[in-house]
N, C-alpha and C positions, 0 to 999 in steps of 0.2 A: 774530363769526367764531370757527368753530374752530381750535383750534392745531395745528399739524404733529404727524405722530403719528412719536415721533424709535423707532427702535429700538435698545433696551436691549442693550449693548455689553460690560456688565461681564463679568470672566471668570467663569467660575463655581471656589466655592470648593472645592479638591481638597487630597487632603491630600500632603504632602513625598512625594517617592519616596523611599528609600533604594535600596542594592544589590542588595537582594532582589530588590526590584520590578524594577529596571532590568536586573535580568541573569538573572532565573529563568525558568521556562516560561512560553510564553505564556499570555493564557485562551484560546485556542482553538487545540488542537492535534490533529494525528492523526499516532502512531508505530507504522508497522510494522514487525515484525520478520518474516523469512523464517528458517526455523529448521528443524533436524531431519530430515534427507535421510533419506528409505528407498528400498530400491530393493524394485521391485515384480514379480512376473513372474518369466519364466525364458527363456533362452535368446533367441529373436531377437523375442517381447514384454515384454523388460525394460525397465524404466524407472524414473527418480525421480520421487519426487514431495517437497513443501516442507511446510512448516506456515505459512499466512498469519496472523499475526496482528495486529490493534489491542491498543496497551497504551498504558498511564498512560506519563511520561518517567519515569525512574528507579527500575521499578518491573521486577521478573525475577520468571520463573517458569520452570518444567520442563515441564510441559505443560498441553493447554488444559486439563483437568481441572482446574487449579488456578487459572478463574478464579476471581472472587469480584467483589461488587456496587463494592468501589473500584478495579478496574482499569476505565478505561475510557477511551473519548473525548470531550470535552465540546462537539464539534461539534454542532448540533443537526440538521446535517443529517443524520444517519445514522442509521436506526429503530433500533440497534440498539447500546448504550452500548461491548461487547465484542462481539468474532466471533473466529474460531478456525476455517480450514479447510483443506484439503487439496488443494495445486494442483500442477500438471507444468508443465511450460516450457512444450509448447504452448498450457495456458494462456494462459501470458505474452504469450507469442505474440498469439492470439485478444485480447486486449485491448489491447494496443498496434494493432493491425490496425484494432479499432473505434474506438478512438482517433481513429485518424488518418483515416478516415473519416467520422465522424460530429461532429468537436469543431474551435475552432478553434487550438489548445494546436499547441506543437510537443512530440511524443511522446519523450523520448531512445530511446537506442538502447536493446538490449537484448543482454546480452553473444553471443556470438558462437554459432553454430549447430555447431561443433567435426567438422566433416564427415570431417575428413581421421584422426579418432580413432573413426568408427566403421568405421574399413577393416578386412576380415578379417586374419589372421593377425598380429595386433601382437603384441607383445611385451609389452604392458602389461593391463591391464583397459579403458583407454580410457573411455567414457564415465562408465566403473563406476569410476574411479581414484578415490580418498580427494582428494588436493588436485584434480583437475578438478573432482569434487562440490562442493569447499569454495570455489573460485574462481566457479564457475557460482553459489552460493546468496548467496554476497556482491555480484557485481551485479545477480543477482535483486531483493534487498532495495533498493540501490540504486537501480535503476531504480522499483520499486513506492514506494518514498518519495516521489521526485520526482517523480513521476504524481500521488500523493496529497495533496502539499502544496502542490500549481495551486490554486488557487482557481475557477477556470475546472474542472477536471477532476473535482472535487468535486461537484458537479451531473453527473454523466455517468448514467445510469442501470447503464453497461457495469461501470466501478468498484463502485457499490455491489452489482452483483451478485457481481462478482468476490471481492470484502472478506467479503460477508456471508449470501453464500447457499451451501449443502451444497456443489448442481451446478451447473454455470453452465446456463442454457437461450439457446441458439445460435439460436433462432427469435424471440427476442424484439423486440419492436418499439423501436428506439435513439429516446434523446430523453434529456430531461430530467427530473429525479427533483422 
């Protein structure tokens, strides 16, 4: 007779963690920053726009100009190690929209649509103000982090076009990347 075939239970041998390991970046990450507000246009076709970017953790730069081959992200799903593009709110918009359309993620918000600052005759600049810009680009960022760090929303095909392509194309067929 044969003998029962037992399976081999031993751990496999790894080596100590230290501090490093247990507290440093992960190996797989993706960190965007929203960055660099310009306002574009004149008059009642003004508008901002961001700087989308993928970067390594602990790693700055000034513009995308200055990527280079060790900023990057070490997902493998993303064709693309760094990107670097140019988005508006309604962007944000548009992708939180497909979101939540096509994924089964719950989308967060996205900071507020500030209706009552593009009323005529303020007193202020309004949508054009220094801290509304700097309020709006931090939960920009915010929001597209937490988008990004779903594991579920990583596979969107909506995100990687958003992330890594010039234009977004609005006609595209939603799925899975």
């Amino acid at each position: 007779m044969s003998e029962p075939v037992v399976a081999d239970t031993r751990r496999l041998n790894s080596k100590p963690q230290d501090l490093t390991d247990a507290y440093g970046p992960p190996s797989n990450f993706l960190e965007i920053d929203v960055y660099d507000p310009q306002i574009v246009g004149v008059g009642r076709n003004r508008y901002t726009t961001y700087e989308v970017r993928m970067r390594r953790r602990n790693c700055f730069l000034v513009s995308c100009q200055e990527f280079s081959d060790n900023i990057v992200t070490n997902l493998p799903i993303f064709k693309l190690k760094d990107s670097c593009v140019r988005r508006r709110y309604s962007d944000f918009e548009w992708l939180k929209n497909e979101l939540e359309r096509d994924s089964k993620i719950v989308v967060p918000p996205l900071p507020g649509k500030a209706l009552k600052r593009q009323l005529p005759f303020r007193g202020d600049e309004g949508l054009f103000e220094e801290s509304f810009i700097e309020e709006r680009r931090s939960g920009l960022e915010q929001f597209i982090n937490r988008i990004a760090g779903h594991p579920l929303a990583q596979n969107e095909r909506c995100l990687h076009m958003f992330l890594q392509e010039e234009s977004i194309d609005r006609n595209y067929i939603p799925g899975k990347v």
